[in-house]
C-alpha positions as CSV (number, residue, x, y, z in Angstrom):
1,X,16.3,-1.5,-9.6
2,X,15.1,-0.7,-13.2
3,X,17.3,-3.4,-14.6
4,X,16.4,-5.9,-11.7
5,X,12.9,-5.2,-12.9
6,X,13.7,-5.8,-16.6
7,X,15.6,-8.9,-15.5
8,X,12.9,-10.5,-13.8
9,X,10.3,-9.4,-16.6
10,X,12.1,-11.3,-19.2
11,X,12.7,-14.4,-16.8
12,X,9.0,-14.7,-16.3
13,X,7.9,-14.3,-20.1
14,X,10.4,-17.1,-21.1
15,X,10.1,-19.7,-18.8
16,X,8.7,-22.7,-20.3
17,X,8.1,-25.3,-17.1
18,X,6.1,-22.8,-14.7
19,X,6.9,-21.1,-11.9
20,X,6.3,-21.3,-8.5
21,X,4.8,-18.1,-6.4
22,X,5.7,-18.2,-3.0
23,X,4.9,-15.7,-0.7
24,X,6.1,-15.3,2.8
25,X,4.9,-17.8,5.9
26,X,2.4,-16.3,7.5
27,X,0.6,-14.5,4.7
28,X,-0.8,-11.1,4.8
29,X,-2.7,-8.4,2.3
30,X,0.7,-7.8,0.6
31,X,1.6,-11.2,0.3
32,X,-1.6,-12.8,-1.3
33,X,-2.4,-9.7,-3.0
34,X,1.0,-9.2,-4.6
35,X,1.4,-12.9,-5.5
36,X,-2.1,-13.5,-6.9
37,X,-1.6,-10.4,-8.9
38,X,1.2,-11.4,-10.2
39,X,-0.4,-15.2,-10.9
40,X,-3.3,-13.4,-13.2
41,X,-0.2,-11.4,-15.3
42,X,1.2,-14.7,-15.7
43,X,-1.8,-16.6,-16.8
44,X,-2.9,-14.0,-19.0
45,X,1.1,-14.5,-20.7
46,X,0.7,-18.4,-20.8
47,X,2.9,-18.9,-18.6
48,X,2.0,-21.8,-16.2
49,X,2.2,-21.0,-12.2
50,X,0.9,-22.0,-9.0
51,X,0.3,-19.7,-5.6
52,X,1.5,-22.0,-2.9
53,X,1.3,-21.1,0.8
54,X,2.6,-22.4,3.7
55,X,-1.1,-22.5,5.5
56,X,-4.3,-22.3,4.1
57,X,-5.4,-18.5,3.4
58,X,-6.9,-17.2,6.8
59,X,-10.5,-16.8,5.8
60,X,-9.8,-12.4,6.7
61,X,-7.9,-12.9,3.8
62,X,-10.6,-14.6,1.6
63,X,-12.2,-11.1,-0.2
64,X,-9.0,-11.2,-2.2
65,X,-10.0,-11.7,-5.7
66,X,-9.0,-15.4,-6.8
67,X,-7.2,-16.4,-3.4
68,X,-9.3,-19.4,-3.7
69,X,-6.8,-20.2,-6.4
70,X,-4.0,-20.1,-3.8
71,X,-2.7,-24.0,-3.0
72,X,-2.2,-24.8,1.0
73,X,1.4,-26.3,0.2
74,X,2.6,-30.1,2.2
75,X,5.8,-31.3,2.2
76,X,4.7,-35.0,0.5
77,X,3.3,-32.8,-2.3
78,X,7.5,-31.6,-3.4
79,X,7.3,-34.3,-6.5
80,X,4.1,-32.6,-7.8
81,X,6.2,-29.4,-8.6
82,X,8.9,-31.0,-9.5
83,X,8.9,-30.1,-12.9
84,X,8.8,-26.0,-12.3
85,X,11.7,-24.3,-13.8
86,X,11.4,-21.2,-11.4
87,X,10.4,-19.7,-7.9
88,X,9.7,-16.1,-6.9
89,X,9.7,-15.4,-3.5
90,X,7.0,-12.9,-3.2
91,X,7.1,-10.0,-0.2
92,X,10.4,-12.0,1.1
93,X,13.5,-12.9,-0.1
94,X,15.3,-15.0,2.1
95,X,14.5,-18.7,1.9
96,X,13.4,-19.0,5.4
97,X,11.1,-17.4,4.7
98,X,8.8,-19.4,3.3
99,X,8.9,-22.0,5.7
100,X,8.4,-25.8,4.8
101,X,8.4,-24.6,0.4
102,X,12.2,-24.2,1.7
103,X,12.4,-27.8,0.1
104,X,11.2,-26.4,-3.5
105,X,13.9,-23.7,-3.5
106,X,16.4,-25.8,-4.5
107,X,20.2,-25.4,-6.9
108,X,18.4,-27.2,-9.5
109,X,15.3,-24.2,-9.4
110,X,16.3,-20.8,-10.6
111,X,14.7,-18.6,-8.1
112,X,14.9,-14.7,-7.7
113,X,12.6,-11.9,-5.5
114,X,10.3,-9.3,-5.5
115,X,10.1,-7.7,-1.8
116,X,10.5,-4.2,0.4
117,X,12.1,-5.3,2.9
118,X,15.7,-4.5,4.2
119,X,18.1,-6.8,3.2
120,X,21.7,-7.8,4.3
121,X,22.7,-10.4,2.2
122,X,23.9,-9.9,-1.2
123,X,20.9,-9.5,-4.4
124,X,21.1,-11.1,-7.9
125,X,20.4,-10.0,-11.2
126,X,16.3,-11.3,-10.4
127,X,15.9,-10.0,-7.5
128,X,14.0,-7.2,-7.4
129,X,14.2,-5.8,-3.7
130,X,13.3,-2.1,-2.6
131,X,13.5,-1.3,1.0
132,X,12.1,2.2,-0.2
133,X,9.0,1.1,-1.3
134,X,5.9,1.2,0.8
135,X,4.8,-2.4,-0.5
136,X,5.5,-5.4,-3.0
137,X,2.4,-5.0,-4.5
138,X,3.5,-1.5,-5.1
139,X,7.0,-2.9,-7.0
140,X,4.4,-5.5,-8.7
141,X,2.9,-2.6,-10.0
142,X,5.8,-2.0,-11.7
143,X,7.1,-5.5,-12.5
144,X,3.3,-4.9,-14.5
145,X,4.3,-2.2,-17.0
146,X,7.4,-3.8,-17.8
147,X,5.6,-6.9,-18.7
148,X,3.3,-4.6,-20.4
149,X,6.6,-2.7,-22.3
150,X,7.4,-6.3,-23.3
151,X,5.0,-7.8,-24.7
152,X,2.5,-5.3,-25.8
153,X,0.0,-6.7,-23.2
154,X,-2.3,-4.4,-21.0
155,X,-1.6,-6.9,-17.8
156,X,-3.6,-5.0,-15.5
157,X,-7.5,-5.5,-14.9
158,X,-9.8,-4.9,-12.0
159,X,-9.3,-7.8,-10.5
160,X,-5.5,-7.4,-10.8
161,X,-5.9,-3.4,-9.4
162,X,-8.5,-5.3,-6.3
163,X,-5.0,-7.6,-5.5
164,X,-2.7,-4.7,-5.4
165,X,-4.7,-1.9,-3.6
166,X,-5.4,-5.0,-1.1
167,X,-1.5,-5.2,-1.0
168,X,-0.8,-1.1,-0.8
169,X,-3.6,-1.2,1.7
170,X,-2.6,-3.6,3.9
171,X,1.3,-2.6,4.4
172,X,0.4,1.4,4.9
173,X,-2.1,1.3,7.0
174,X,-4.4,2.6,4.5
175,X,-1.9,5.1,3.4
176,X,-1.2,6.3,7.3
177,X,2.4,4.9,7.8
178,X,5.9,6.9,7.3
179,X,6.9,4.4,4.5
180,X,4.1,6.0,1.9
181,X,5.4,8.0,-0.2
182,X,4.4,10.2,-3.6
183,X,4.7,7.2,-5.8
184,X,2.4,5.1,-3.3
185,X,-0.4,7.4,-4.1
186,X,0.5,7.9,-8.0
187,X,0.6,4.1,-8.4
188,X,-2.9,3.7,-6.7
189,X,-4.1,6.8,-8.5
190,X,-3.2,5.1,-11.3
191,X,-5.0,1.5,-9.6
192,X,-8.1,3.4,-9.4
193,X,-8.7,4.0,-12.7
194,X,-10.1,0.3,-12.7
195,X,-12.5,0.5,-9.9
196,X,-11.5,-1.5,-7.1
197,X,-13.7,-1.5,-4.2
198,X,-11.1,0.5,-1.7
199,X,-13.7,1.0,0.6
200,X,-14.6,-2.5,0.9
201,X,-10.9,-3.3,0.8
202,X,-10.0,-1.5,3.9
203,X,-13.4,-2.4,5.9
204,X,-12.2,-6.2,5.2
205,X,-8.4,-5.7,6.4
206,X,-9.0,-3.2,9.4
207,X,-12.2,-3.6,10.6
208,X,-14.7,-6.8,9.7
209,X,-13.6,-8.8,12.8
210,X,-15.7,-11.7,14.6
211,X,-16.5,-12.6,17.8
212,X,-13.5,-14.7,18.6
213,X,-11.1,-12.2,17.6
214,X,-12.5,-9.6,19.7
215,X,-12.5,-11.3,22.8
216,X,-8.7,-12.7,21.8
217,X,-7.8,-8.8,21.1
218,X,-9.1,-7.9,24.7
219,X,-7.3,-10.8,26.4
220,X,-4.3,-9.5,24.6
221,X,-4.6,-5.9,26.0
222,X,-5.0,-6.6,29.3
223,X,-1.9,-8.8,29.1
224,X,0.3,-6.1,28.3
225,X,3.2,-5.4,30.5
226,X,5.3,-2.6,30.8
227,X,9.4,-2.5,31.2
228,X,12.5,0.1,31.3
229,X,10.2,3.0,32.5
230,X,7.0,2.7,30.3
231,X,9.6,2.7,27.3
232,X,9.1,-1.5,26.6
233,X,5.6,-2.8,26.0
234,X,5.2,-7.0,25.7
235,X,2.0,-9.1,25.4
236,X,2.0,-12.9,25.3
237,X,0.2,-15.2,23.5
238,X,-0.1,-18.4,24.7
239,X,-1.8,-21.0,22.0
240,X,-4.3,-21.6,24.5
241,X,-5.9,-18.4,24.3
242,X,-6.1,-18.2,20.4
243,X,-7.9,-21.8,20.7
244,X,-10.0,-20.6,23.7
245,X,-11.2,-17.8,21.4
246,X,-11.8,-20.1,18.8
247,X,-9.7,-17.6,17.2
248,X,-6.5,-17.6,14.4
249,X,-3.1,-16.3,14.6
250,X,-4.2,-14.0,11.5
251,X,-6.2,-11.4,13.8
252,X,-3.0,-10.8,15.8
253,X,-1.8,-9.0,12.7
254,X,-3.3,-5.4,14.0
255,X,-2.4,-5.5,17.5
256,X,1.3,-5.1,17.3
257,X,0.3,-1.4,15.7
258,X,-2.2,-0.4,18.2
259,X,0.3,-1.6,21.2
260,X,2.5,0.7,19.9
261,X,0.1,3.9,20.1
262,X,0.9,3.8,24.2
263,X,2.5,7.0,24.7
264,X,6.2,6.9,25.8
265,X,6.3,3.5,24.2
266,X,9.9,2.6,22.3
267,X,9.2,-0.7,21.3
268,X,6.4,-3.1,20.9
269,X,6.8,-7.1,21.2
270,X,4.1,-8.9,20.9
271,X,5.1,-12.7,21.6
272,X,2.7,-15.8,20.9
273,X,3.0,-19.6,20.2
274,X,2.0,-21.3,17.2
275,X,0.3,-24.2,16.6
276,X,4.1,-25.9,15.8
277,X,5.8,-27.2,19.5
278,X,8.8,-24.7,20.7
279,X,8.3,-22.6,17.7
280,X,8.0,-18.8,19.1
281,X,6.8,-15.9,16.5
282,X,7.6,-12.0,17.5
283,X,6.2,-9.0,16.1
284,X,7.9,-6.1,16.7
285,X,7.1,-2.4,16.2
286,X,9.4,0.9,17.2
287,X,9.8,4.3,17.6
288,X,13.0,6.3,16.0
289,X,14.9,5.1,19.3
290,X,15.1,1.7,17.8
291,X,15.7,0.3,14.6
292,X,12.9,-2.9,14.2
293,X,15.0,-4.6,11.5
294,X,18.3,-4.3,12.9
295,X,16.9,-5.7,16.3
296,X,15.7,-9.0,14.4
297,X,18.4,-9.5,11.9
298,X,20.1,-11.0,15.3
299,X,17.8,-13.8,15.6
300,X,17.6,-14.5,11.6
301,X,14.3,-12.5,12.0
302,X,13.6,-9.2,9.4
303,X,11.6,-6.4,7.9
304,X,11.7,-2.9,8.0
305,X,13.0,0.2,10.6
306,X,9.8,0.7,12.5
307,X,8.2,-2.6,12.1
308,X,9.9,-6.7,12.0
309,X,9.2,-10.3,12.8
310,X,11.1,-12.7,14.1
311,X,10.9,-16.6,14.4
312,X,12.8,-18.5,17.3
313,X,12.4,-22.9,17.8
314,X,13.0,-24.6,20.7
315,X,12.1,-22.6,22.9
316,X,9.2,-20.9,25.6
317,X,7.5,-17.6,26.2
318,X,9.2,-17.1,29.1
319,X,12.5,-17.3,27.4
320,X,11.9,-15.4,24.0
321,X,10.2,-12.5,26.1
322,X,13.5,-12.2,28.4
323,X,15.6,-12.5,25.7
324,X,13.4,-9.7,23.6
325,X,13.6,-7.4,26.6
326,X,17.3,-7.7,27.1
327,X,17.5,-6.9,23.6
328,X,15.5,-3.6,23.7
329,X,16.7,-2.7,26.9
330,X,20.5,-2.9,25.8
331,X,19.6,-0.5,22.8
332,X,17.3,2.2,25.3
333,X,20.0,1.8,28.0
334,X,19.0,0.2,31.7
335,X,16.1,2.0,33.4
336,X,14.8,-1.0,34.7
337,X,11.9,-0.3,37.3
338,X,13.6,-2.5,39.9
């Protein structure tokens, strides 16, 4: 990965037309935080970007430092960036994954990656993809002393350290997950040394709810179901509800994790609409007895072994959630209740 990273570095400091940050649809702490970090680096190199999203920045999202610089991409906006000689998909690296910007990623763009997610499909020389690290922000980190190595430039600030310990945050749970490791804590060790507000960071992330989203999280509870003995927990969201709550599909984002703290529980599906007809959006999270990634790799879905997404079009709740039990069920072994 070391000469991925050097790869990448060198890309970034020579291009001359800009390049275009694009983190993954439905953007989260890592996301934003790795890809407006990496959108002061550039700045501070001359090198001319843009953050583009593929829906405006939930407002639980807005305590980021400078995600009011972040552009809500539309599809009769493509000629605008037409002149940008790069993309970077940030905390993804397949191009379906960043939803309607699929129309920027084009042969005539170079493009490359900076992600931790599991990956089947072949890397290239700027793509700089770790399945062993806890967080992009924490490989952004390290994209940040190369660029450093390079040019002579100290690239990191406080603001910068606020984006990535809002990144590292976010994707371990505030350090509580299985995929932290030694270097998680040396890197924000090291992040500390600036002074972010981590305290302020995690209250924003895990806690600072509103009224809308508690009701919506209650609703959601009491929707759970249970299947295969106790071992498959679902909960469906039906757009209705969110609006009803005059809530956002952003404070989902917890839920699938706290599902999952049911004792006895496998595997965790939580299964909701969104605001685009027949489009379907899973969130999975598992135990050891199933692998999360591996499970949505077969719908073109992704992410890592205890926790994945997955997008399905054209079709219903009823349909993804039979389809998502079947699934789990086949990998646990039949136990049904019936």
């Amino acid at each position: 990965m070391k000469a991925n990273l050097e790869y990448l570095a060198d890309r970034l400091i020579q291009e001359k037309k800009g390049v275009l940050l694009l983190p993954h649809v439905g953007v989260d702490g890592d996301a934003l935080g790795s890809s407006l970090a990496i959108s002061r680096m550039l700045t501070k190199l001359n090198v001319k970007n843009a953050v583009l999203t593929d829906e405006p920045v939930p407002d639980s999202l807005g305590f980021i430092p400078e995600s009011e610089t972040a552009l809500f991409f539309q599809k009769d906006e493509a000629d605008a960036y037409a002149d940008y000689g790069f993309a970077l998909l940030i905390d993804g690296h397949e191009k379906n994954r960043v939803g309607k910007r699929s129309v920027l990623v084009s042969e005539r763009l170079d493009k490359g990656s900076i992600d931790h997610h599991e990956s089947h499909m072949e890397m290239g020389a700027l793509d700089v993809v770790d399945k062993t690290s806890s967080s992009t922000a924490e490989l952004v980190y390290q994209l940040a002393m190369v660029l450093g190595e390079k040019t002579g430039l100290s690239l990191i600030d406080q603001t910068v350290a606020s984006q990535l310990m809002a990144g590292i945050i976010s994707d371990t749970g505030r350090f509580s997950y299985s995929n932290v490791t030694p270097l998680t804590f040396q890197i924000a060790s090291d992040l500390l040394t600036y002074k972010p507000d981590i305290v302020s960071i995690s209250f924003d992330l895990f806690e600072r709810t509103n009224l809308g989203a508690l009701r919506m999280k209650g609703l959601v509870f009491a929707r759970a179901k249970v299947y295969n003995r106790g071992r498959i927990l679902v909960s469906t969201v039906p757009l209705r509800l969110i609006e009803a709550c005059d809530s956002t599909e952003y404070h989902l984002n917890t839920i699938p994790s706290e599902l999952r703290n049911v004792s006895g529980v496998a595997a965790v599906f939580l299964i909701r609409e969104t605001a685009n007809p027949g489009e379907i959006r899973v969130n999975i999270r598992t135990d050891e007895r199933i692998h999360a990634a591996d499970l949505a790799k077969r719908y073109n879905g992704g992410g890592h072994a205890r926790a994945a997404g997955l997008t399905v079009n054209d079709s219903t709740l009823d349909a993804v959630t039979a389809m998502m039990i079947e699934a789990a069920s086949g990998l646990l072994g039949r136990e049904d209740d019936e």
